[in-house]
N, C-alpha and C positions, 0 to 999 in steps of 0.2 A: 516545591510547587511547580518550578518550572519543567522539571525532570516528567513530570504528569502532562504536562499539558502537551509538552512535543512528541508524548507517546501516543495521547490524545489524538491530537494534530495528525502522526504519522498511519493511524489506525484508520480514521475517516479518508487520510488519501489514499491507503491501500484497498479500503474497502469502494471508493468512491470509482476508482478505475477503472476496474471490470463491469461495475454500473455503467459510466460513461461508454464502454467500449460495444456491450449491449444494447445501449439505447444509439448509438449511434448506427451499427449493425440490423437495428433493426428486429434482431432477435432475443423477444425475452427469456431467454434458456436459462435457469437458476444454475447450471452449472459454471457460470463464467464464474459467477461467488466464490467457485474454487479456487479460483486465481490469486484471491487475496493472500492468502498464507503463503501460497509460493514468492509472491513478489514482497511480503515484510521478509521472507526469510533471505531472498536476495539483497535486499534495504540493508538489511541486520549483517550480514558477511561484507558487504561491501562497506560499513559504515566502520565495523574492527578491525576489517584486513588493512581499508587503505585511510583511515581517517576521516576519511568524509562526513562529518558532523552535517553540512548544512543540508544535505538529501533528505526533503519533506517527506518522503516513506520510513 
C-alpha cells in the first residue's frame, strides 16, 4: 500500500510543477504538461542510479 501511495505522491508532484510553473509564468500553454514525463523520468534514473529514495518526484 505504501509503494502506491509514493507513486501516487510522486505522480501529483510531477504533474503539479509544470502547473505551478505555468501559473506562475503566466502562461496557460498546455504544452508545459509535457514536462511531466520528462521530469518522472529524470525522478526514476536518479532515484536507481544514485539511491535517492526520499525525492518527492
Amino acid at each position: 500500500m505504501l509503494a502506491a501511495i509514493l507513486r501516487v505522491t510522486r505522480t501529483v508532484v510531477a504533474m503539479g510543477l509544470p502547473i505551478l510553473i505555468s501559473y506562475l509564468t503566466g502562461s496557460p500553454d498546455v504544452r508545459w504538461a509535457g514536462l511531466a514525463p520528462i521530469i518522472m523520468g529524470i525522478a526514476k534514473y536518479l532515484r536507481d542510479t544514485y539511491g535517492w529514495n526520499w525525492l518527492p518526484v
